[in-house]
C-alpha positions as CSV (number, residue, x, y, z in Angstrom):
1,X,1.5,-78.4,1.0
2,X,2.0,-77.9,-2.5
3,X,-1.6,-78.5,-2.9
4,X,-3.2,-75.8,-1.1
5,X,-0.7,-73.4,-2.9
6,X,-2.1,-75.0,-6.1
7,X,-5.6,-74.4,-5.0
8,X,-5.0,-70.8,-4.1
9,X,-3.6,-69.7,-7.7
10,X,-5.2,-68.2,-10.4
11,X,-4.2,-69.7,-13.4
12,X,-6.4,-67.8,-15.6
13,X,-4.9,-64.2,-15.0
14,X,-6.6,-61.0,-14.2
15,X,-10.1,-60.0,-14.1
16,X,-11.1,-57.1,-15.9
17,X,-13.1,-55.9,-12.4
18,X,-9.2,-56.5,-11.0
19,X,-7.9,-54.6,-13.8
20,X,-10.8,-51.7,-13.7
21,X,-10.2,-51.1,-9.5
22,X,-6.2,-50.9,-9.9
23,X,-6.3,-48.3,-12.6
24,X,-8.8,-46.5,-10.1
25,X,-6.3,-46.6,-7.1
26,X,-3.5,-45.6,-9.6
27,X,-6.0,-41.9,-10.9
28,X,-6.9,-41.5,-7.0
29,X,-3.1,-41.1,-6.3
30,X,-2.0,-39.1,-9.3
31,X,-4.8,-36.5,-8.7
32,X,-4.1,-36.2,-5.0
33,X,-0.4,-35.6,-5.3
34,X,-1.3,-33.0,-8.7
35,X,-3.4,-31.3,-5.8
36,X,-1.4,-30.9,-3.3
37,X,1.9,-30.0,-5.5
38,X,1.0,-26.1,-5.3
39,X,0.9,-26.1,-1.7
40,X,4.2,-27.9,-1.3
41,X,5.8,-24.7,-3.2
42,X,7.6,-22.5,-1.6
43,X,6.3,-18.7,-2.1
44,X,8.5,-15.7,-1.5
45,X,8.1,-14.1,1.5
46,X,6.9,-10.4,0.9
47,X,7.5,-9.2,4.6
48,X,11.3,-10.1,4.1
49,X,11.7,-8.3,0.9
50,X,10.0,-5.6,1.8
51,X,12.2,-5.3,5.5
52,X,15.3,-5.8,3.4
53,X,13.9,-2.5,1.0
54,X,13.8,-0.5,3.9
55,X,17.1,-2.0,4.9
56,X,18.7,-0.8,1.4
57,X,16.5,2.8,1.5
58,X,18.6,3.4,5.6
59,X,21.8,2.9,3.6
60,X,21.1,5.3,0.9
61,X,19.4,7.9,3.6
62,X,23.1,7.5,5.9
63,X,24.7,10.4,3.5
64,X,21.6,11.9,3.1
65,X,21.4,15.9,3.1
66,X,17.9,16.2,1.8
67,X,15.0,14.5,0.9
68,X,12.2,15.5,-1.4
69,X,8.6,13.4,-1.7
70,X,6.9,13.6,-4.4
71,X,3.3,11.7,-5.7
72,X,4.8,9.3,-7.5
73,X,7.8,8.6,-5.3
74,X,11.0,10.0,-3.0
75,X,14.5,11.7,-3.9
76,X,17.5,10.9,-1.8
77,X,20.0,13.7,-1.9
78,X,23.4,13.4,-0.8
79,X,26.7,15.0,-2.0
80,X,27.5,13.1,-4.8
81,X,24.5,11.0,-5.8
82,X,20.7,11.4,-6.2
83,X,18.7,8.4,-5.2
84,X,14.8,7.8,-6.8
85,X,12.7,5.5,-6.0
86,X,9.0,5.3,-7.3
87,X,6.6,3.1,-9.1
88,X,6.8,1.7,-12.4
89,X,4.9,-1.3,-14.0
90,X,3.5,-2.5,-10.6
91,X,7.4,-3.1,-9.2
92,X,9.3,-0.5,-7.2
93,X,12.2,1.0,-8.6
94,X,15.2,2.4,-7.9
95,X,17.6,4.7,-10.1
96,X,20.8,6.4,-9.2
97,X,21.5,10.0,-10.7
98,X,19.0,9.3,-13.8
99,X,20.7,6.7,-14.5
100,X,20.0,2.4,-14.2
101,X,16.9,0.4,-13.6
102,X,17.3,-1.7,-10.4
103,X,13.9,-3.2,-9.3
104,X,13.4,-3.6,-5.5
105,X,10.5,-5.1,-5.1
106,X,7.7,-6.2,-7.4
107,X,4.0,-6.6,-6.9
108,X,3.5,-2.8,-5.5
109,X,0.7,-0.4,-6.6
110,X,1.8,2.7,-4.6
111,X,4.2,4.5,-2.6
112,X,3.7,7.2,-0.2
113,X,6.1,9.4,1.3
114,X,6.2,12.0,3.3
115,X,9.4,14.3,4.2
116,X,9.5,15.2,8.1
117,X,12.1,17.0,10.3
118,X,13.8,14.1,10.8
119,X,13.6,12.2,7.7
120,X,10.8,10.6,5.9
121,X,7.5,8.5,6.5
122,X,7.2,5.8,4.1
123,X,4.3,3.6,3.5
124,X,4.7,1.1,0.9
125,X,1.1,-0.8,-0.5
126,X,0.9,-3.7,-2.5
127,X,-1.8,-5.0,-5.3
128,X,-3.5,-6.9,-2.3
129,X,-4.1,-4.3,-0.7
130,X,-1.6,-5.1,2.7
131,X,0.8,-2.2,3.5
132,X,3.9,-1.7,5.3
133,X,5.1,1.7,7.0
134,X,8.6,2.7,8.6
135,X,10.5,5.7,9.3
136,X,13.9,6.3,7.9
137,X,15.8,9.6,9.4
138,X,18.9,10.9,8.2
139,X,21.4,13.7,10.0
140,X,21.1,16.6,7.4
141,X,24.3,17.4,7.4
142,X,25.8,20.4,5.0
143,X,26.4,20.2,1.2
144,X,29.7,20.7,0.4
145,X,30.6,24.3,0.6
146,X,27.8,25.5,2.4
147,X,28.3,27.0,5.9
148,X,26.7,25.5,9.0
């Protein structure tokens, strides 16, 4: 038995053709898994920000008493505070009385809204091109001292 095990080894080492085909297989796996890395990565997921922008946009719109669209964007009036939002730098912002910088969603070339009975029509596009639409109403009520 211990000669056919004899027979079987190479005592002389590797060939460089065994060499030559192991480094191959070794570059054939690195390159695969360095292609398919990017698709293993997760991506945000625009629809959800932009449902949860609308989301935010219903809360400010609950006190609402008016609203005012402009080109470049839409004012949220309520009794105490006044609510912007419009487009800066490619990313949707968001300031409160002229004050703060809070960025709501990024990756936006336009906003369009439009001020109806009821509320407002938005319609939100992004640099691809896809766009989203909703519309937010709001119970005008009163300002403060005014009579209904």
């Amino acid at each position: 038995m211990t000669n056919v095990c004899m027979y079987c080894r190479n005592t002389k080492g590797t060939t460089l053709i065994e060499a030559v085909v192991a480094f191959a297989i070794v570059l054939v796996c690195i390159a695969s898994i360095v292609l398919y890395i990017p698709l293993l990565q997760v991506k945000p997921d625009q629809p959800q920000e932009v449902h949860m922008f609308f989301q935010q946009m219903k809360e400010d719109m609950k006190e609402a008493v008016a609203i005012e669209a402009s080109g470049n964007g839409l004012y949220i009036l309520d009794d105490k505070h006044r609510y912007r939002y419009y487009v800066s730098n490619a990313n949707l912002v968001r300031t409160k009385d002229g004050r703060g910088y809070e960025i709501v969603l990024q990756d936006i070339s336009r906003i369009k809204a439009s001020e109806k009975q009821y509320g407002a029509d938005i319609m939100i596009t992004d640099r691809n091109g896809s766009k989203w639409h909703t519309s937010l109403g709001y119970w005008a009520a009163p300002l403060k001292g005014e009579e209904t």
